[in-house]
C-alpha positions as CSV (number, residue, x, y, z in Angstrom):
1,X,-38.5,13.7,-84.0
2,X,-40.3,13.0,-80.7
3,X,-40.2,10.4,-78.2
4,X,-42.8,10.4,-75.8
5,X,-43.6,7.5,-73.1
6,X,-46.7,7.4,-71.1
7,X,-46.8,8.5,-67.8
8,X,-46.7,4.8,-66.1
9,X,-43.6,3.7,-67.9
10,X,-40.5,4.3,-66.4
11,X,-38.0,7.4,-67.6
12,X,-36.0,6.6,-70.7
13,X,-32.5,4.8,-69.8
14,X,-28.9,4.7,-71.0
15,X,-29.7,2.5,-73.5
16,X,-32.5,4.5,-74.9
17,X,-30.4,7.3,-74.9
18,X,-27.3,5.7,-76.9
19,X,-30.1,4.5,-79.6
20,X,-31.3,8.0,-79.8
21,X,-27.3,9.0,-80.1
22,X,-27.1,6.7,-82.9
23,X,-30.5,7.9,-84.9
24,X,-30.0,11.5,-85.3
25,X,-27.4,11.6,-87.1
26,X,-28.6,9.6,-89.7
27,X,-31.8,11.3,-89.3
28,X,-30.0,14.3,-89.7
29,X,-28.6,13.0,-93.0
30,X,-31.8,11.8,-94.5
31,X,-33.0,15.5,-94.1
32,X,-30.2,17.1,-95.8
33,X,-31.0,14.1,-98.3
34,X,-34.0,15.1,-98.8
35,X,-34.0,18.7,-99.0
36,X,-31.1,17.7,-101.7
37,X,-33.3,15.9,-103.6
38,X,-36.1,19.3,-103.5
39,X,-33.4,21.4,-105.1
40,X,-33.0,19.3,-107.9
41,X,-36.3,18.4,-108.2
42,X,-37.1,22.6,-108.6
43,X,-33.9,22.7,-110.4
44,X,-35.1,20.2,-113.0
45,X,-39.2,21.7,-113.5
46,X,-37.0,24.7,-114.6
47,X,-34.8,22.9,-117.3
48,X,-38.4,21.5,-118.2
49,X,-39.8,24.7,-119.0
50,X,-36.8,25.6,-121.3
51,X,-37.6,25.7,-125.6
52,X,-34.1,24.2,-126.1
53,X,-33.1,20.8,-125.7
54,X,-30.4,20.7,-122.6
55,X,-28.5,17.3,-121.9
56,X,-26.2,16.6,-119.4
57,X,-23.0,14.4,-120.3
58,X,-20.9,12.5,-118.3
59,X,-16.4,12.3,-118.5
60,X,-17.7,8.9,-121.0
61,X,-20.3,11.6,-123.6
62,X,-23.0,9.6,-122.0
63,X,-26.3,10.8,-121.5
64,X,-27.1,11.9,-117.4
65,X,-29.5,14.0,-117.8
66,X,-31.9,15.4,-120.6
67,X,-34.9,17.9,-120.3
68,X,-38.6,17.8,-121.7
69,X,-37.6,19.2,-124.7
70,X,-34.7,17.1,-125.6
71,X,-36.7,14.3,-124.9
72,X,-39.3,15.4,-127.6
73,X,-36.5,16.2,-129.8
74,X,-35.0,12.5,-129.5
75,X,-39.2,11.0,-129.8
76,X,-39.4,13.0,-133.5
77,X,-36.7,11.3,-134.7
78,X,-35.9,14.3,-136.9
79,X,-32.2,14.0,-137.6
80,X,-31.4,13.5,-133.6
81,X,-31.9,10.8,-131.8
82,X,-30.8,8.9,-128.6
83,X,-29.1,5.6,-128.8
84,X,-27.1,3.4,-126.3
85,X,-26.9,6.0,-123.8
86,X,-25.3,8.9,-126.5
87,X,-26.8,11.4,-128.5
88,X,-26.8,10.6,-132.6
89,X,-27.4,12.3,-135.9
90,X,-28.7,10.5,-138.5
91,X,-26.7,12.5,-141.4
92,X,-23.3,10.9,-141.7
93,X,-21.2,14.2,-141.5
94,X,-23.6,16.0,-138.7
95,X,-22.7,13.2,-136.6
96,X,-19.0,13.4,-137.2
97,X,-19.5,16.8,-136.3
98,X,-21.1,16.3,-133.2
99,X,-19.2,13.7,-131.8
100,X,-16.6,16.2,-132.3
101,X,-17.9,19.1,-130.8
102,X,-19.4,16.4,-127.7
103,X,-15.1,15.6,-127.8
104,X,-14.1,19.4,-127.6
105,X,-16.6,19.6,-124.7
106,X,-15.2,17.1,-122.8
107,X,-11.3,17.3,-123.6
108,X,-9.4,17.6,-120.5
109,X,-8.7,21.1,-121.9
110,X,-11.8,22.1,-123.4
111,X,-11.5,24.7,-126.2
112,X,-11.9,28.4,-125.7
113,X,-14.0,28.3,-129.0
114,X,-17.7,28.2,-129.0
115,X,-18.7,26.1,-131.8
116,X,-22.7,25.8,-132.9
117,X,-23.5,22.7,-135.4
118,X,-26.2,22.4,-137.4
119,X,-27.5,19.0,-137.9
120,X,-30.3,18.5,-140.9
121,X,-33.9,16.9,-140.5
122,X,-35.4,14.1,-142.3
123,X,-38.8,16.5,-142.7
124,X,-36.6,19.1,-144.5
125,X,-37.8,21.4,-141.2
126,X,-34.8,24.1,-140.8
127,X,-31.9,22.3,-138.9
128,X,-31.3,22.0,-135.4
129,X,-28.2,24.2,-134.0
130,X,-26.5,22.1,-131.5
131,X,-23.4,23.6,-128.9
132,X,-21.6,21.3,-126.2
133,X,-19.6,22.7,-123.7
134,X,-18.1,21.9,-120.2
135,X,-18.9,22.9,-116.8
136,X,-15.8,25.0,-115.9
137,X,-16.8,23.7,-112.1
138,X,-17.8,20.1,-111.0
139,X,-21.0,19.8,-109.9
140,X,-22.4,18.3,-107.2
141,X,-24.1,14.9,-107.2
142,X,-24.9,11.8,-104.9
143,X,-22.2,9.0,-104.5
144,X,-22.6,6.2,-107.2
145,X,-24.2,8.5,-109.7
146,X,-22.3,9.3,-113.1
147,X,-21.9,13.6,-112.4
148,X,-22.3,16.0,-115.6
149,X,-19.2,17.5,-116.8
150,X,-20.8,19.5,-120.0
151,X,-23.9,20.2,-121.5
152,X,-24.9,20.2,-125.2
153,X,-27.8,22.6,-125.7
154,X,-30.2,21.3,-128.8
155,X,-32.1,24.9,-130.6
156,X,-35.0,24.0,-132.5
157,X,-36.0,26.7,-134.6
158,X,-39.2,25.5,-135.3
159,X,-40.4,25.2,-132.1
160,X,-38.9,28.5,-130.5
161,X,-41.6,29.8,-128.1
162,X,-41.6,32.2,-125.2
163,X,-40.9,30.8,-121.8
164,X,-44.5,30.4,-120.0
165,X,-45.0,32.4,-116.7
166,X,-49.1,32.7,-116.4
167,X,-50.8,29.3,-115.7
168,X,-46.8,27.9,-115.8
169,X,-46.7,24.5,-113.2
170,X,-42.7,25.6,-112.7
171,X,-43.2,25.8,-108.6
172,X,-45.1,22.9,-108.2
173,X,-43.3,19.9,-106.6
């Protein structure tokens, strides 16, 4: 940040000055903002790029956050969907079994076992392996915003692809 007068106004003065005080530190934060906000920005092109469906839950098993292909995944239809904020089956017993592997993930003690589901499609396509589990460390987020505390990762083995790297937009912002 610059302040510049021209040369026929007088210098700067107290007031000025105690303005000036007052501004750079919020400048200051509004940078670190900002540069937060480019992190997570490169942070989520990556998820984007990903063949598996990744979706961040909150302490509640409510959506936060879910990636490209998740997104596609939910648009099919295909046994998963997203409703009201939560992730659903459409096979009575898959979704019992997710909402109890979503409840493992979450439990203030989450358990040691790793457990994969498989939840059917309506297209008789092979079924989509689904795993929740917790972040053993809290992430960081910004005040007033729900913060992931486990993931459930959706495999698709129909669509399994290799991760693009030539002609891949992943460093663009």
């Amino acid at each position: 940040m610059t302040a510049l007068r021209g040369r026929l106004k007088r210098q700067f003065g107290e007031q000025e000055h105690q303005t000036a005080g007052q501004l750079v530190p919020q400048l200051t934060r509004a940078w670190r903002v900002y540069e937060r906000l480019r992190l997570l920005r490169a942070g989520e092109s990556v998820l984007d790029t990903l063949p598996m469906g990744v979706v961040f839950l909150s302490a509640h098993g409510r959506t936060v956050y879910a990636n490209r292909a998740a997104e596609e995944i939910f648009r099919s239809s295909d046994g998963l969907s997203f409703q009201n904020g939560t992730i659903c089956a459409s096979d009575r017993r898959a979704h019992a079994d997710l909402r109890e592997l979503i409840r493992q993930a979450l439990a203030p003690i989450p358990s040691p076992n790793i457990t994969a589901i498989q939840v059917p499609r309506h297209s008789l396509r092979r079924a989509y392996q689904c795993v929740a589990l917790p972040f053993r460390k809290r992430l960081p987020q910004f005040i007033g915003t729900p913060g992931p505390v486990a993931v459930v990762l959706i495999s698709d083995p129909e669509q399994q692809q290799p991760i693009e790297t030539a002609g891949s937009s992943i460093f663009t912002a």
